[in-house]
N, C-alpha and C positions, 0 to 999 in steps of 0.2 A: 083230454090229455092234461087238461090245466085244473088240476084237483088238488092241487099244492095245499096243505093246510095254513094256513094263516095270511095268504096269499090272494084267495078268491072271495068273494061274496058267501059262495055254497062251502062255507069251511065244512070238514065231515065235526069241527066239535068246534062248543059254542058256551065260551064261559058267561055264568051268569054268579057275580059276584064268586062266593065260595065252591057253589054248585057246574058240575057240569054235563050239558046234554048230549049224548050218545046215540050214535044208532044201532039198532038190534045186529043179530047178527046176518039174521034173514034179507036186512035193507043193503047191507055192506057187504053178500052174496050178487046180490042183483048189481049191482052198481060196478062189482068188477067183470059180472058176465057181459057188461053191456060198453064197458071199457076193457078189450083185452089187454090193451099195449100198460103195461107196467113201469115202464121209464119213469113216472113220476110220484113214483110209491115208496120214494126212499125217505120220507120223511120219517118210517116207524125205524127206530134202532134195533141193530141186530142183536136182541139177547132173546132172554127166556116170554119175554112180554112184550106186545107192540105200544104197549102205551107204556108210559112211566105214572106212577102214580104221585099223582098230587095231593090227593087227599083220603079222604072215606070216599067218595062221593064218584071215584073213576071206576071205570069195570075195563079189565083185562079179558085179554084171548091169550088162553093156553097154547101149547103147543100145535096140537090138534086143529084147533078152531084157525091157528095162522095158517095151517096149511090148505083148510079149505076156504081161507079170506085169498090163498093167491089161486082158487081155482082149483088145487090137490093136483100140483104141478109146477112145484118152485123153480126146477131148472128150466119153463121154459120162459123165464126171464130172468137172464141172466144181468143185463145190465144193470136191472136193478138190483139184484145183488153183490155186484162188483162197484156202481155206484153207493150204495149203502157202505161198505166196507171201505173206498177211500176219500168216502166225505168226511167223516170221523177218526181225529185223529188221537190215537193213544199215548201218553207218556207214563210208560213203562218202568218201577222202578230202579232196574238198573242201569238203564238211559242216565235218569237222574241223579245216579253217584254218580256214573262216569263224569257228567258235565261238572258236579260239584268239587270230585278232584282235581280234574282241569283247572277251573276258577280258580281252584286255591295256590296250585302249585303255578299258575301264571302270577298272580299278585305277591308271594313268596319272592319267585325270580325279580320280577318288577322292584321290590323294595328294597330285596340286597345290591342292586345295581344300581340304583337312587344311591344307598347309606355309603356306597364304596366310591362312587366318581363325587360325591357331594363331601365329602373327608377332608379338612383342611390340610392341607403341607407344612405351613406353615408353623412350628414349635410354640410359637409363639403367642396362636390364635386357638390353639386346637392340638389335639394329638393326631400324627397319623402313623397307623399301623405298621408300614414298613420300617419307619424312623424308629420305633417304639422298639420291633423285634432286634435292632442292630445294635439297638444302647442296650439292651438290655443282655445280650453277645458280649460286648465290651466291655460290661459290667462284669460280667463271671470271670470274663479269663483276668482280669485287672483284679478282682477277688480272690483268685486261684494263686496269682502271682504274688500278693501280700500273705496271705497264710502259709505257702509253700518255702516261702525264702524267705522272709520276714517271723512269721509269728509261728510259721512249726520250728523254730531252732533258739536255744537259749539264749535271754537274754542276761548279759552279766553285772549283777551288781547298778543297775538303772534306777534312779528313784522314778515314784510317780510323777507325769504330770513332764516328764524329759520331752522338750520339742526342740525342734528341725526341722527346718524348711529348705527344700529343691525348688528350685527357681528354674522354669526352663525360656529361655530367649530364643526366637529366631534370628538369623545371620541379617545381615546388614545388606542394604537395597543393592541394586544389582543392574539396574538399568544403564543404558549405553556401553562403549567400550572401555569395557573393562575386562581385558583379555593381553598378558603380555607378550611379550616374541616368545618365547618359551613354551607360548598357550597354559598358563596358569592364568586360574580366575580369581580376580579382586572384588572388593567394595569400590563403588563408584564415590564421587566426591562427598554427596550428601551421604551415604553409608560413612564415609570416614567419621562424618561430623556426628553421627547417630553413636559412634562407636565410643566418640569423646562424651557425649552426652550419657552415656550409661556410666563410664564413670564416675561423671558427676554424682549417680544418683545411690550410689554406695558408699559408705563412710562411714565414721562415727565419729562424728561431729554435728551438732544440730540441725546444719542447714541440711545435708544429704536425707532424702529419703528413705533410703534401708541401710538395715546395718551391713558392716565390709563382710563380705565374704570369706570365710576359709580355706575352701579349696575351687578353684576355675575348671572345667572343661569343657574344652571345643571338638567339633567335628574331625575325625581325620584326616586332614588336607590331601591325602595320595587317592585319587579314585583309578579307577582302571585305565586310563590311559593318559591324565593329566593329575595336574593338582588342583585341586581350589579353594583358597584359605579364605574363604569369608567368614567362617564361622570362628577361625581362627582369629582375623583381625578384627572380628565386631571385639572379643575379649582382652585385647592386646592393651589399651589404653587403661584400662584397669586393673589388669594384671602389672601393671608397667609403677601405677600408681600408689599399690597398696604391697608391688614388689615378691608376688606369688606367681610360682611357674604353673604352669599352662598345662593340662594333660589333655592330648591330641591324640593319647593312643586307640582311642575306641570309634568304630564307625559305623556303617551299617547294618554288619551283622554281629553285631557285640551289642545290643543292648541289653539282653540278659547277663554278661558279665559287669558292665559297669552299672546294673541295679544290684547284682550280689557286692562289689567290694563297697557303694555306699551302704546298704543294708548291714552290712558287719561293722561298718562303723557306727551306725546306729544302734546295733546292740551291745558295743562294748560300752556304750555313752562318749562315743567320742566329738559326735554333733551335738549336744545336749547344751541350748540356746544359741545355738549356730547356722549358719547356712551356706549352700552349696548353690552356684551359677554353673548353668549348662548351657551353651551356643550351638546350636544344632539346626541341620536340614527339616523345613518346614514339612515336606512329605512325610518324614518320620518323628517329628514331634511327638502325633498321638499316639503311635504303637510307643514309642519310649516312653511315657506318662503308663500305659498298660501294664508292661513290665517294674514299671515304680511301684504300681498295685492301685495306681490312682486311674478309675474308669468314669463313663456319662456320670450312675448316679453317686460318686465320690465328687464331683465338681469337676473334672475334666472333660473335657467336649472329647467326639471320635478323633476328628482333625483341628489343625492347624486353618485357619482361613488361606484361599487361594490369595496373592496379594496383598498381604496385609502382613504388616513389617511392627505395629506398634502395641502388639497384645503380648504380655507375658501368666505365663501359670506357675501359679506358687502351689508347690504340694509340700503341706505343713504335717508332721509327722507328730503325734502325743502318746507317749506311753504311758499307759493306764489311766486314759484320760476320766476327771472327775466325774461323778452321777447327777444331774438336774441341779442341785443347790450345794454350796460351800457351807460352812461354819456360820458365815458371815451373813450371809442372805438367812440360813435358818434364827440365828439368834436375833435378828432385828425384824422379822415376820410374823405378828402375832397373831396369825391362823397356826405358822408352823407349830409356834413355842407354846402354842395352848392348846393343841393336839395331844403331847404328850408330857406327862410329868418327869420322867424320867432325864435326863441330862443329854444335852444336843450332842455330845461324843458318841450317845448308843445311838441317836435317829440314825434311820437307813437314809435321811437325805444328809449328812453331814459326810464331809470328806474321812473324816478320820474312822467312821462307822467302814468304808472300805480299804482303807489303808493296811496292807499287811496283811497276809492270808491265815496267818494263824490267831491273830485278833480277829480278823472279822468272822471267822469260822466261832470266835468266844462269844462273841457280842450278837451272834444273828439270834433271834427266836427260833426255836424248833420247826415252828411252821415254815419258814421263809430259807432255814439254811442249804436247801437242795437247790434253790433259785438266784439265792445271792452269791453265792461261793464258784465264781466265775473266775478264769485265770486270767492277769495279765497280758494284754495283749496291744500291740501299736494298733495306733487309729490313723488314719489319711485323711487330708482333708482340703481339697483341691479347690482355686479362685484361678480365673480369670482378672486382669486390674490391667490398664490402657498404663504403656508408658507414658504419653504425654509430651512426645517431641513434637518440637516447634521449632523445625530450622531455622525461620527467621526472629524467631525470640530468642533463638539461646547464641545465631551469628549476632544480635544487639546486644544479646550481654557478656560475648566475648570482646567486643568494638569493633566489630566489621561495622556498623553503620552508626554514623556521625551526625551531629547538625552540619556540619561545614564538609562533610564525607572521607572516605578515605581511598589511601592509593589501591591498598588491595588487603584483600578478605581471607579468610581461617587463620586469624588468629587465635582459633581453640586450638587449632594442632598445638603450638609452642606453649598449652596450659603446665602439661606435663614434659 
């Protein structure tokens, strides 16, 4: 029974270097008459040959000859032909797609759900995908709303280069009670002094920061069941100061009106080196910035921050703003000035080379005038800038605080 090859002493073959020795077929008749049991005959594989050949040197049994090596009677052992069959196992090639599509379509999964939870959030480190798709939302309809009411309707008699600037401010702080019998909402006491400190920072006089404003509006104090004038009285000391009325008629659902009647005054040139303060509810900051035409990739954020009472946005407006270089930067650049021979008035980077459509239409080169004969159009151009209040720096330089101290404090109210 133990005739295993390579297992016993009496192997039935016997390599000798390249060569190897075989028994007839006469010897390997006798040998199974004299072993009938079969069980351990599965060393030969089930194909056309019981041997595999290794070299010149082996000799096969045909078909014929296997069946009288098992006696000329293969079913009556079957085990070994059932053991032959699942000692040997086959990988089949469409086994091996299958597995190979598997593999790939698992590591596929595996890497987009790595690239998706591993996505920074944060703006400021990294992009991430959903932040991207909502500025980039913001960005259209803020796009749609400057060419729609702004640059599809005529503008009259504007020279190039006409700027104006929308200033938008959030309403003055709000914490504790500040709610009157009436139930009207106020600015709390630091809001009052925040309110006095904005107008400090308008004027035209040196020390102020920006120049005075033209026209003021605030939030509509009447909401649906009370009033609330914070947005009103952050404006008030200002207005009070430089002696311009207040317009409070626009609220919630008016910001589409009060970006059409600044927009007509921008195109009659009536902002043209001026600017416009706005006081407004922080929730609707960024939709009102939208409507201005000013979106993310214009320089305006979506929103207003939760909390935060000291950020203002300036949307600075230029019509027909200049192309890369002035006059001034081409005539004193001698890359520019030794590019061409011709006079800095025809370069296409000199201001005057676009100035006027029917000049520049004379002065373009034939090549370039389907490319440069562009219309006219406002540009947007939106900052973020930190007021910079310092309650106790600006109650010290009103004289609320003393070396020797004092009886009592806001003396900013009594500036104005």
């Amino acid at each position: 029974r133990n005739h295993n090859a390579g297992n016993e002493k009496n192997n039935l073959f016997e390599r000798f270097d390249d060569s190897v020795s075989t028994l007839s077929i006469d010897e390997m008749n006798n040998h199974m008459k004299n072993n009938k049991n079969a069980d351990n005959c599965c060393i030969l594989k089930q194909n056309n040959n019981l041997f595999e050949r290794f070299d010149d040197n082996i000799s096969t049994l045909s078909k014929d000859e296997t069946t009288m090596y098992w006696g000329g009677n293969t079913s009556s052992s079957p085990n070994c032909h059932s053991s032959r069959e699942s000692s040997v196992f086959y990988l089949r090639p469409g086994f091996l797609l299958s597995a190979g599509l598997v593999f790939v379509v698992f590591v596929t999964i595996t890497t987009s759900v790595f690239i998706i939870f591993s996505a920074p959030t944060d703006s400021t480190s990294g992009v991430n995908w959903e932040t991207t798709q909502e500025e980039n939302l913001f960005t259209a309809l803020a796009a749609e709303n400057l060419k729609t009411k702004l640059n599809k309707k005529r503008t009259h008699k504007v020279k190039s280069r006409c700027e104006a600037t929308v200033f938008l401010l959030r309403h003055c702080e709000k914490s504790g009670d500040v709610t009157d019998r009436e139930g009207s909402d106020h600015c709390n006491y630091q809001g009052f002094e925040r309110s006095q400190y904005y107008a400090d920072l308008f004027g035209d006089d040196d020390d102020s920061r920006w120049p005075s404003p033209s026209y003021i509006y605030s939030f509509k104090p009447k909401r649906s069941d009370h009033f609330n004038f914070r947005e009103y009285e952050s404006m008030k000391p200002l207005a009070s100061k430089l002696n311009i009325e207040i317009n409070s008629q626009y609220g919630q659902t008016d910001h589409s009106h009060l970006a059409s009647e600044v927009f007509s005054l921008l195109r009659k040139g009536h902002l043209c080196g001026k600017i416009i303060v706005i006081s407004w509810k922080r929730e609707e900051i960024g939709d009102l910035a939208r409507h201005f035409g000013c979106g993310p990739s214009h320089g305006c954020p979506i929103d207003y921050p939760f909390g935060e009472f000291d950020k203002g946005w300036q949307l600075k407006y230029v019509y027909d703003p200049p192309m890369i270089y002035s006059e001034a930067h081409y005539n004193s650049s001698p890359l520019l000035s030794a590019s061409s021979s011709s006079s800095s008035s025809k370069h296409p980077f000199s201001l005057s080379y676009y100035s006027g459509k029917n000049e520049r239409r004379s002065q373009q080169p034939s090549s370039v005038k389907t490319e440069l004969s562009v219309e006219k159009k406002w540009g947007v151009y939106g900052t973020v800038v930190d007021m910079n209040f310092d309650p106790l720096c600006y109650s010290k330089t009103a004289g609320d605080y003393t070396s020797n101290g004092t009886d009592s404090g806001g003396n900013w109210i009594l500036k104005n």
